[in-house]
Backbone as a chain_set.jsonl record, in Angstrom:
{"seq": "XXXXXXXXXXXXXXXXXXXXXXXXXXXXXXXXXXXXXXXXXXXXXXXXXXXXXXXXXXXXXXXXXXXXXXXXXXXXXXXXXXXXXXXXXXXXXXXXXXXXXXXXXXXXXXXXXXXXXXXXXXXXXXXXXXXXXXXXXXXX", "coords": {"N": [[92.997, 57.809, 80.111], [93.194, 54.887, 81.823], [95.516, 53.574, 81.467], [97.54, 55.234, 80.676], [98.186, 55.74, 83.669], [99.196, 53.811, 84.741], [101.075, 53.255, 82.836], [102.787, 55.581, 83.18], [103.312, 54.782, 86.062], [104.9, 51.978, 86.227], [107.239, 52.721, 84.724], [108.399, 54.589, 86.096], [108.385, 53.061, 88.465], [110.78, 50.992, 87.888], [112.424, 53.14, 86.268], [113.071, 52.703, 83.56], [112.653, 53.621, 79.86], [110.841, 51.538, 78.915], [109.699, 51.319, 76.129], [111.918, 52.176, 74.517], [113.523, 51.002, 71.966], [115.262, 48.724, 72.781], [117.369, 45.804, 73.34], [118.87, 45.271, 75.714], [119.199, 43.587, 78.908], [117.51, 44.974, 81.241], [115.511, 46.465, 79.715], [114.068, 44.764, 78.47], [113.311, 43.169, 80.125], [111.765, 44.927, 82.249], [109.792, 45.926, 80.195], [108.192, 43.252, 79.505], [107.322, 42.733, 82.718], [105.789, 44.949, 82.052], [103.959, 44.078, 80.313], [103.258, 41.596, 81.686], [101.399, 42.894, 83.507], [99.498, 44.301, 82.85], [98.238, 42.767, 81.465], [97.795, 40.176, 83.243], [96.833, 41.253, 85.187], [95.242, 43.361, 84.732], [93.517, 42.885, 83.327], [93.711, 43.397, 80.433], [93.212, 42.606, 76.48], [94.654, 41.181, 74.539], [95.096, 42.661, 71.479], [95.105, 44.935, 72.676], [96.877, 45.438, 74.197], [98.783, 45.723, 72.695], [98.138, 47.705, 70.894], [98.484, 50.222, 72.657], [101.254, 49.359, 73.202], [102.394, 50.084, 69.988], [100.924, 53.129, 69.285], [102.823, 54.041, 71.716], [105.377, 53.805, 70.674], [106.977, 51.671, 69.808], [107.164, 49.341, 68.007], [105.506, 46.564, 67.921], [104.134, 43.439, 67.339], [101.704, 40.177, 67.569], [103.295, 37.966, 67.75], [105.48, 39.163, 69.097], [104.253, 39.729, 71.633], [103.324, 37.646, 72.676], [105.729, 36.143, 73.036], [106.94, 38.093, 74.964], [105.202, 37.733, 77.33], [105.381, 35.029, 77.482], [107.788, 34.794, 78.537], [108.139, 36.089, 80.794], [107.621, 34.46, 83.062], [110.114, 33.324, 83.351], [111.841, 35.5, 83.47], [111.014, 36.603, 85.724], [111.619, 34.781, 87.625], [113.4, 33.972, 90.495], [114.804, 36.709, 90.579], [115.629, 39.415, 91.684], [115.419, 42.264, 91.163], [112.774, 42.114, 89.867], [110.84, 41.474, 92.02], [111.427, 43.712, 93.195], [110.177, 45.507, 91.881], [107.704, 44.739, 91.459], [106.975, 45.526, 94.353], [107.568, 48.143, 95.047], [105.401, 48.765, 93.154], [103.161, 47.647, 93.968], [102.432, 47.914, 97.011], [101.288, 49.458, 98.552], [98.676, 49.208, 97.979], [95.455, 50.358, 96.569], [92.748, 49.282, 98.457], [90.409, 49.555, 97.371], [89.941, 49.642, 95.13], [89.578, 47.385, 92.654], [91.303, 45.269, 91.376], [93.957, 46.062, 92.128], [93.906, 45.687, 94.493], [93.777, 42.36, 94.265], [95.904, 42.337, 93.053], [97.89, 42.81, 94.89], [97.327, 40.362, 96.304], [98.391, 38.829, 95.276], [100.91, 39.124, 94.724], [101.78, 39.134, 97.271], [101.371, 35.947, 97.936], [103.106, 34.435, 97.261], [105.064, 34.873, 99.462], [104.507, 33.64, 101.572], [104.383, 31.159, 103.789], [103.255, 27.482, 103.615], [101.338, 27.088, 105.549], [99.768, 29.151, 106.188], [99.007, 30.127, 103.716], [97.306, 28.014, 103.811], [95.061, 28.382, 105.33], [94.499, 30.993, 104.841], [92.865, 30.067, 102.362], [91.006, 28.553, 103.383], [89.479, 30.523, 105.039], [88.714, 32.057, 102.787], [86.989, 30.157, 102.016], [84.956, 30.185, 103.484], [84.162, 32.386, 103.249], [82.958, 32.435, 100.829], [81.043, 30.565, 101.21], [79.313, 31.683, 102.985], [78.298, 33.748, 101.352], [76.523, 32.651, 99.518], [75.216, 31.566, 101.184], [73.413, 34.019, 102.282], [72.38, 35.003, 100.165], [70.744, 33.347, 99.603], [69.226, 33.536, 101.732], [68.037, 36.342, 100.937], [66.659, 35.731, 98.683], [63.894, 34.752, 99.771]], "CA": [[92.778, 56.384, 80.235], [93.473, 54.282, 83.623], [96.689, 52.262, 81.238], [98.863, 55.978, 80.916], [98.799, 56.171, 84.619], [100.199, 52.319, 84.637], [102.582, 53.622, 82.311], [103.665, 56.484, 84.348], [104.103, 54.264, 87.479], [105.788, 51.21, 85.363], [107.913, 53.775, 83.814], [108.711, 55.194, 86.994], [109.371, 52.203, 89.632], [111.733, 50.584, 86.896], [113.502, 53.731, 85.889], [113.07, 52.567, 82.331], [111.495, 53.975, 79.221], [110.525, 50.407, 78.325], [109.239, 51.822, 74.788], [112.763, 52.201, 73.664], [114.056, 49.392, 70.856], [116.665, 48.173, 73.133], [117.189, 44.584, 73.568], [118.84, 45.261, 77.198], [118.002, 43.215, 79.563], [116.855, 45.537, 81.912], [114.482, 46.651, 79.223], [113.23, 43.367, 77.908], [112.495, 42.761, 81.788], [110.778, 46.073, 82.246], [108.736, 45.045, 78.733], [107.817, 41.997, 79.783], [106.607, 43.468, 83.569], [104.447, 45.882, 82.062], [102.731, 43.194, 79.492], [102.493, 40.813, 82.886], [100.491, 43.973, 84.916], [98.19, 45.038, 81.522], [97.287, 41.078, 81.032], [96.959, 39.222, 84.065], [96.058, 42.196, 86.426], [94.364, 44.433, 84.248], [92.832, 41.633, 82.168], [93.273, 44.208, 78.894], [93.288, 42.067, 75.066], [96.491, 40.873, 73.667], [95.126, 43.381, 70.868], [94.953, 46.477, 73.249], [98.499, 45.869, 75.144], [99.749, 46.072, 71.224], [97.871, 49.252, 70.799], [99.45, 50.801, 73.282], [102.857, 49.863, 72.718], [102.327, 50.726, 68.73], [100.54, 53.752, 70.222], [104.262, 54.469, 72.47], [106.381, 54.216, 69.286], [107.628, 50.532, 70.315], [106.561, 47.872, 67.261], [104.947, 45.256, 68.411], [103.239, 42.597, 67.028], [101.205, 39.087, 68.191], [104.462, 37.161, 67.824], [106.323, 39.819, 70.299], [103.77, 40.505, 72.428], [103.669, 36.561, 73.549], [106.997, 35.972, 73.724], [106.954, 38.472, 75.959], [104.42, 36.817, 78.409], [105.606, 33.643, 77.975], [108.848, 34.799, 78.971], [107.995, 36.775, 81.65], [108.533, 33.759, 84.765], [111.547, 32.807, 83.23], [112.451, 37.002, 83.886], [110.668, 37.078, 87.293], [112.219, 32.92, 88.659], [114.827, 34.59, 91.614], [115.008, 37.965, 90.313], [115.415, 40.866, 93.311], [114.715, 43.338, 90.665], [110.82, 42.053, 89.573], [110.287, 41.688, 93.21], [111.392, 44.701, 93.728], [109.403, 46.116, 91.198], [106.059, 44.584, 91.956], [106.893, 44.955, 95.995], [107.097, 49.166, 94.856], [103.754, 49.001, 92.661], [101.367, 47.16, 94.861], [102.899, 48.35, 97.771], [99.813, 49.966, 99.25], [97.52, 49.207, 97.755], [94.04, 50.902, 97.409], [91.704, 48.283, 98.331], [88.854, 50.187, 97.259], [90.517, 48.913, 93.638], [89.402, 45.643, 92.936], [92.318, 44.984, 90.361], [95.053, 46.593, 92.83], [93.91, 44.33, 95.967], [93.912, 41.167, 93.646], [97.357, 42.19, 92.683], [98.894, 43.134, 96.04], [97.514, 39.364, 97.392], [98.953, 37.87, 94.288], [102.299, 39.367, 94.915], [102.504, 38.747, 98.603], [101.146, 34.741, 98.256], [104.419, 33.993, 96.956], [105.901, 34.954, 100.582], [103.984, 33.634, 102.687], [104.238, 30.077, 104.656], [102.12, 27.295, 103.202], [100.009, 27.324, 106.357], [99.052, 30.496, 106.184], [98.108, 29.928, 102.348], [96.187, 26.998, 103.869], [94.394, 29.258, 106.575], [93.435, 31.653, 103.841], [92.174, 29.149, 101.184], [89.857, 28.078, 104.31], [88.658, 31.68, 105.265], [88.023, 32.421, 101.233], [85.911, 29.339, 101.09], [84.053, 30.483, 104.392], [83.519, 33.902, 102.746], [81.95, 32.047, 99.671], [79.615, 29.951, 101.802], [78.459, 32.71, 103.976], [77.62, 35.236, 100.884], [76.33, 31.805, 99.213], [73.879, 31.665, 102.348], [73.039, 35.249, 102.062], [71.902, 35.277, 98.645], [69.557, 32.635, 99.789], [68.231, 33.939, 102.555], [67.572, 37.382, 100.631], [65.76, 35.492, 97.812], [62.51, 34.974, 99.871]], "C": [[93.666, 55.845, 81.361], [95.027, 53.636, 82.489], [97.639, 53.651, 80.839], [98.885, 56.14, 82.39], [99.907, 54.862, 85.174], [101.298, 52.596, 84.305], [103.476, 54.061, 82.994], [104.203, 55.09, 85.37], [105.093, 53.425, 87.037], [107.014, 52.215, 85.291], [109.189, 54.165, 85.476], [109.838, 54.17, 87.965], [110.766, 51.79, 88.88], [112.95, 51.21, 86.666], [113.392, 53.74, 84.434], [112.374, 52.886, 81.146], [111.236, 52.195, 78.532], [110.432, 50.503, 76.533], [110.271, 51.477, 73.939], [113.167, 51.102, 73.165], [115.182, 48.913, 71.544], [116.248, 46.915, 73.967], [118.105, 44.109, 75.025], [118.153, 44.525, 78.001], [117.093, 43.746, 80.637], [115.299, 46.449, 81.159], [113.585, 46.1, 78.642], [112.436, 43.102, 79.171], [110.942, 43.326, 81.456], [109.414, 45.939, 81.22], [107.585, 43.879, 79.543], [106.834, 42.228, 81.175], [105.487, 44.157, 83.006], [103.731, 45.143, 81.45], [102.216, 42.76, 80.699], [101.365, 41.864, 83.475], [99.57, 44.271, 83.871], [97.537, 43.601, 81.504], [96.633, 40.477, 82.387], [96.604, 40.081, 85.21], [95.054, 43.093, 86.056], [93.385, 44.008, 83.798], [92.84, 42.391, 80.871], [93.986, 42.532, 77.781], [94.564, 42.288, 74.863], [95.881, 42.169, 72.224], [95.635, 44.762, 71.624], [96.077, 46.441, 73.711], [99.443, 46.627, 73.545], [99.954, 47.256, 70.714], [98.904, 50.366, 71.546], [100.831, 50.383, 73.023], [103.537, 50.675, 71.335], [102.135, 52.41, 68.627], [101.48, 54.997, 70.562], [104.996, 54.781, 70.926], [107.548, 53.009, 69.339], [106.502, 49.412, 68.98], [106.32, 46.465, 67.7], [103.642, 44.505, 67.966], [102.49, 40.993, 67.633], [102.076, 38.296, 68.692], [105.067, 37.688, 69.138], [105.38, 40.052, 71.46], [103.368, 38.628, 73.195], [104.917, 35.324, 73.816], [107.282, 36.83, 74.979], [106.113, 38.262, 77.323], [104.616, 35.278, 78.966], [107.261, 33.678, 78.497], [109.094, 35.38, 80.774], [108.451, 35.857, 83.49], [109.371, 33.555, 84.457], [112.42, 34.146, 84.052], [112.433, 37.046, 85.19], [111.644, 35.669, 88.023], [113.847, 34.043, 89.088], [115.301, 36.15, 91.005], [114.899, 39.275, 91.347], [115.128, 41.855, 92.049], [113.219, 43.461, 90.136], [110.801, 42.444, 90.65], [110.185, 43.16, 93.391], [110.372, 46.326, 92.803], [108.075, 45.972, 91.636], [106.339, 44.958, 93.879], [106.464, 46.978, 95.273], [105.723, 49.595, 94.224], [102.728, 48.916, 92.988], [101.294, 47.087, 96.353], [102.36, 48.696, 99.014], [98.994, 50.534, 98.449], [95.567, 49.991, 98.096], [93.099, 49.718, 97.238], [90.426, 48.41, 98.527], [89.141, 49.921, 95.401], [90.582, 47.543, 93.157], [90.727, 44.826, 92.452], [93.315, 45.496, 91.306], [94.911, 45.766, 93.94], [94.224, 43.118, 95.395], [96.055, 41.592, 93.116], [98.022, 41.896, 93.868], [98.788, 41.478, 96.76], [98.06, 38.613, 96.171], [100.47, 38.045, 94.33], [102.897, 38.455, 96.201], [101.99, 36.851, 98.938], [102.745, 33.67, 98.468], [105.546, 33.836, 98.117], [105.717, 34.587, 101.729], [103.902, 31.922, 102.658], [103.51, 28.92, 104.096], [100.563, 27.145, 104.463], [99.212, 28.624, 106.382], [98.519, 30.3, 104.882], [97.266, 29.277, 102.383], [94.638, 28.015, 104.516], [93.765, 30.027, 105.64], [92.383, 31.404, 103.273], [91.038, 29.162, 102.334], [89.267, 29.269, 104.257], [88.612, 32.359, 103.628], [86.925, 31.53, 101.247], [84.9, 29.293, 102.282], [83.243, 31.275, 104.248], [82.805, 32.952, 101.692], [80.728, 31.799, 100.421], [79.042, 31.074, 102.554], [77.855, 33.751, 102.688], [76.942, 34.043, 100.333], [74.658, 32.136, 100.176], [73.372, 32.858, 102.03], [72.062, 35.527, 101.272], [70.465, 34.175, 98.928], [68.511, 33.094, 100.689], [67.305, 35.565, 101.702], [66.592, 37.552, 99.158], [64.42, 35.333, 98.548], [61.524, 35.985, 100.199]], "O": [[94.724, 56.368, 81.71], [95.745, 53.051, 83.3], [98.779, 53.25, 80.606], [99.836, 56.882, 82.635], [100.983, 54.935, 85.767], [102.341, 52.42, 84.934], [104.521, 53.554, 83.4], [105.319, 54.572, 85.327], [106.24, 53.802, 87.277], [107.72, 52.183, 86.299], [110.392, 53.971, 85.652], [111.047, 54.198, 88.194], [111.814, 52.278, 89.303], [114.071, 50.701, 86.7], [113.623, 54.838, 83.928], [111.233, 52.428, 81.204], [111.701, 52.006, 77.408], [111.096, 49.76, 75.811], [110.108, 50.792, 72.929], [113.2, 50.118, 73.904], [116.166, 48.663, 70.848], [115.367, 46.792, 74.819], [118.115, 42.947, 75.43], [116.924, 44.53, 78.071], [116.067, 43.146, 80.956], [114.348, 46.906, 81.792], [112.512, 46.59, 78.29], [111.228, 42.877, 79.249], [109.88, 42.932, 80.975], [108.242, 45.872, 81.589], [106.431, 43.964, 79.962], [105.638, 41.993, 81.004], [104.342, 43.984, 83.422], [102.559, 45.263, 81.808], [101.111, 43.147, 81.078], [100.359, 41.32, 83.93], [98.511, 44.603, 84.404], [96.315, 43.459, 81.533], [95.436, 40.318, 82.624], [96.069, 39.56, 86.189], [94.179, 43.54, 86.798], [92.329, 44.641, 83.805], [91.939, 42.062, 80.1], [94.83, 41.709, 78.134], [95.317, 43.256, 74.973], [96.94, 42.768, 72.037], [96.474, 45.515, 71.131], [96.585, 47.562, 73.736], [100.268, 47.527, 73.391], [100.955, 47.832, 70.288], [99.791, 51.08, 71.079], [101.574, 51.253, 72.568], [104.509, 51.429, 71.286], [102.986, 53.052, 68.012], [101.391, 56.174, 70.212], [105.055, 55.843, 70.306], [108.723, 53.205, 69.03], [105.385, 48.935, 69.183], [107.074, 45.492, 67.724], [102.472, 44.838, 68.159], [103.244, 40.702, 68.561], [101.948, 37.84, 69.828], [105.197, 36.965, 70.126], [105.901, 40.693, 72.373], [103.15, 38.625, 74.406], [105.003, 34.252, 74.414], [107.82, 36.312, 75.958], [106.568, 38.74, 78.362], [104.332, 34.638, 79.979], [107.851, 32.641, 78.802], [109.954, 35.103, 81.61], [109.083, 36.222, 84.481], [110.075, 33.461, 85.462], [113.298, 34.011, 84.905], [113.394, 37.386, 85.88], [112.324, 35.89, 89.025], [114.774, 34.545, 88.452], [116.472, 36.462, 91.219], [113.866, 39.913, 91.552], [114.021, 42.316, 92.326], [112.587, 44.508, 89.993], [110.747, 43.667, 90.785], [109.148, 43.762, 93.671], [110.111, 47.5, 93.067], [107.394, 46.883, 92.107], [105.546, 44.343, 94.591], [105.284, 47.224, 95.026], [105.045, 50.537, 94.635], [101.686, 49.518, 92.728], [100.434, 46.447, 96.958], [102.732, 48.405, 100.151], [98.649, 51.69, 98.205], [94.844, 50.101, 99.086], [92.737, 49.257, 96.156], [89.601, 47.881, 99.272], [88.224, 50.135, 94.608], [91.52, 46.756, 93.28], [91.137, 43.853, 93.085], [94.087, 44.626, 90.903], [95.89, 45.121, 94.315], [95.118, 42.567, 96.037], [97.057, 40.889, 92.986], [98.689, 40.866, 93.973], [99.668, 41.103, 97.535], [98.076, 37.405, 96.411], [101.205, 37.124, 93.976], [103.798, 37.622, 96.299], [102.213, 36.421, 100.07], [103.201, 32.809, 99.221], [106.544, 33.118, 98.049], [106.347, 34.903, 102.739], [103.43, 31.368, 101.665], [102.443, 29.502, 103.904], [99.346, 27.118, 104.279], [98.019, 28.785, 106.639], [97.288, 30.3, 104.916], [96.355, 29.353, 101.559], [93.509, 28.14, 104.043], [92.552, 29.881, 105.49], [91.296, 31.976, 103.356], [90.084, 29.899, 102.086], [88.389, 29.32, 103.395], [88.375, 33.566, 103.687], [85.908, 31.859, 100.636], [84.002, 28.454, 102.203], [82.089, 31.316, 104.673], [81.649, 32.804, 102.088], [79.691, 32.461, 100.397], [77.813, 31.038, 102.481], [76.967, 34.54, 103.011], [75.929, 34.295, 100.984], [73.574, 32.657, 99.914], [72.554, 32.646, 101.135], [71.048, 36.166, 101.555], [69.355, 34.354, 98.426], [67.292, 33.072, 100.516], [66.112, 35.78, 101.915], [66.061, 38.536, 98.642], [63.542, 35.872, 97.873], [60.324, 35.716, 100.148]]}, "num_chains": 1, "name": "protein.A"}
């Protein structure tokens, strides 16, 4: 399954077995990271992240499993070690991965200028209208 190779990498950039019962904060982080990358990148069910941690040999229930999401910007607000976590994970990206490109521009928005965020927004909503058109022309 595509969420032990997550693990592995998680596991990996971090250093940390996250799994383990320790209320560290380098492992609450780490925790908290891997829920953020299973939920809002992976899109997996607040049931299925549970699985898997239950799964690991890490108890976790509904209660813990959104404290740990809702904690998660408080973890990441000025932190060089998220960054440096998500900067190693989505790093290079394969953007033949729909879910790995959507990450890597969700990481790097955060660093970038607001003109350039403007400039984007524009050439996203150029790409709409042009496949928009498309779809029309290839209906008759």
């Amino acid at each position: 399954m595509f969420t032990h190779k997550i693990t592995k990498d998680v596991k990996k950039i971090t250093g940390i077995n996250f799994f383990k019962k320790k209320r560290a904060i380098e492992y609450v982080e780490a925790r908290s990271f891997f829920v953020h990358i299973l939920k809002d990148y992976y899109k997996l069910r607040n049931k299925d992240i549970i699985i898997i941690f239950n799964d690991m040999g890490f108890a976790m229930d509904s209660a813990t499993l959104c404290h740990s999401l809702k904690m998660f910007e408080i973890y990441q607000d000025k932190n060089q070690r998220m960054d440096d976590w998500f900067g190693a994970l989505f790093d290079i990206p394969d953007f033949k991965n729909q879910a790995n490109a959507k990450a890597y521009i969700r990481m790097k928005l955060n660093y970038l200028p607001d003109e350039a965020v403007f400039k984007m927004a524009a050439q996203i909503q150029t790409m709409i209208k042009d496949e928009e058109y498309e779809n029309i022309i290839f209906e008759f």
